[in-house]
N, C-alpha and C positions, 0 to 999 in steps of 0.2 A: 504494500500500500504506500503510496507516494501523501503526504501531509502537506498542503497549501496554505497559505494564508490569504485573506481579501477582506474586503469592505462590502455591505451590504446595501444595495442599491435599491433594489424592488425584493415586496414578499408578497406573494400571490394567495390565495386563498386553500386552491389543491394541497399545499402542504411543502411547497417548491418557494426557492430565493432566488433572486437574482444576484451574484457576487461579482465585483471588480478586483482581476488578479493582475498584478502589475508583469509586465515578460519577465522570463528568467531564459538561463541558455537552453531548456526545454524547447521553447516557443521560437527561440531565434535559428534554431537549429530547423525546425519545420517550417517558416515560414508559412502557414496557411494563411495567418493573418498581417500581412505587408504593411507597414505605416501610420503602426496602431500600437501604442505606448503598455496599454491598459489591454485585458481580455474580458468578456462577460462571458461569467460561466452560469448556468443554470443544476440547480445544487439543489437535493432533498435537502427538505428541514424538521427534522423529527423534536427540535429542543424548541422551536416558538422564537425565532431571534427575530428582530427589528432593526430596519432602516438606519443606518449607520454605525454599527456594533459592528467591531473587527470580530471574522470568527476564521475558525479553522478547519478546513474538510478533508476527507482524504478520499483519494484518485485510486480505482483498481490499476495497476499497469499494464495490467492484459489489455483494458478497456484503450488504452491509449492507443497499443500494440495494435490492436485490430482496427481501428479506427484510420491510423495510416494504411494498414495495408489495403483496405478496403476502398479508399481515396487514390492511394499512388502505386501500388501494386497490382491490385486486380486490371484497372482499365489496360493497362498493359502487355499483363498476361493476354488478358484479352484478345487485344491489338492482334499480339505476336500469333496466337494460335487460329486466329481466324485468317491471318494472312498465310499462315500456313496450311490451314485447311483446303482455305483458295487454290492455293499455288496448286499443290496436289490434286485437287479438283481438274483444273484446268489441265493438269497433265492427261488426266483420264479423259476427257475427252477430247483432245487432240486438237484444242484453242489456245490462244497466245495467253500462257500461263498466268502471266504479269497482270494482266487486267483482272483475272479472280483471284489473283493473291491480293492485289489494292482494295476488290470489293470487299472480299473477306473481313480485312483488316479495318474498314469503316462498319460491317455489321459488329466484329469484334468491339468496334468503339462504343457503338450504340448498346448493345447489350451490358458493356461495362457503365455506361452512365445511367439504365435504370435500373441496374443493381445495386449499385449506388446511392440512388434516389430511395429506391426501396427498403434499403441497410438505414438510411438516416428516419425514414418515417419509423421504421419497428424500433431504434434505438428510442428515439425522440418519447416516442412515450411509454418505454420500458423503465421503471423508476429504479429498477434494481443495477443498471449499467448508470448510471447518471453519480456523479460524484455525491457525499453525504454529510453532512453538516457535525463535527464532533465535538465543537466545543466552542465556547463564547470567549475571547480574550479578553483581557484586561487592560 
């Protein structure tokens, strides 16, 4: 488990915070979010905290883990196996391989961005992947 710190910006009703986490080399390293000092994370609240109380959460690292891969590895994978499927295709039927390796590799794409899409809605409101509220600082 990875331990955060932030400031509490919004508390929702469902039982969820909205927290501001300032970068560390985590964030700088990934880059998802470019130009942007501060992150909002969205964080179970099981203790009842309030609109500006520092508190502390902590991160599954798997949750992290899969969360890249699922962004910068799969579309990828993707990519590569659909251009490969292509290519092979196009061998077997005796067309200029190059053009169903390229298609391939754009269905690859497509298929990797609404797997994607579809990974972020199931996480989105799974509360048990979502980071957790453990304690109110001082």
């Amino acid at each position: 488990m990875k331990i955060e710190e932030g400031s509490v910006i919004k508390v929702h009703e469902n039982g969820l915070a909205e927290v501001k986490v300032g970068r560390h080399s985590d964030c700088i390293a990934c880059g998802a979010c470019p130009g942007s000092d501060n992150i909002v994370v969205m964080v179970v609240d099981p203790i009842g905290v309030k609109v500006g109380q520092q508190v502390k959460f902590e991160m599954r690292e798997m949750n992290v883990i899969m969360g890249a891969f699922v962004c910068f590895i799969l579309p990828l994978l993707l990519i590569g196996l659909g251009a490969i499927g292509g290519y092979y295709y196009g061998l077997s039927t005796g067309v200029e391989e190059v053009h169903f390796a390229v298609f391939g590799g754009i269905v690859g794409l497509v298929i990797g961005v609404v797997l994607m899409k579809w990974f972020d809605r199931t996480f989105r409101t799974d509360d048990t992947i979502k980071p957790k509220i453990i304690e109110i600082c001082e």
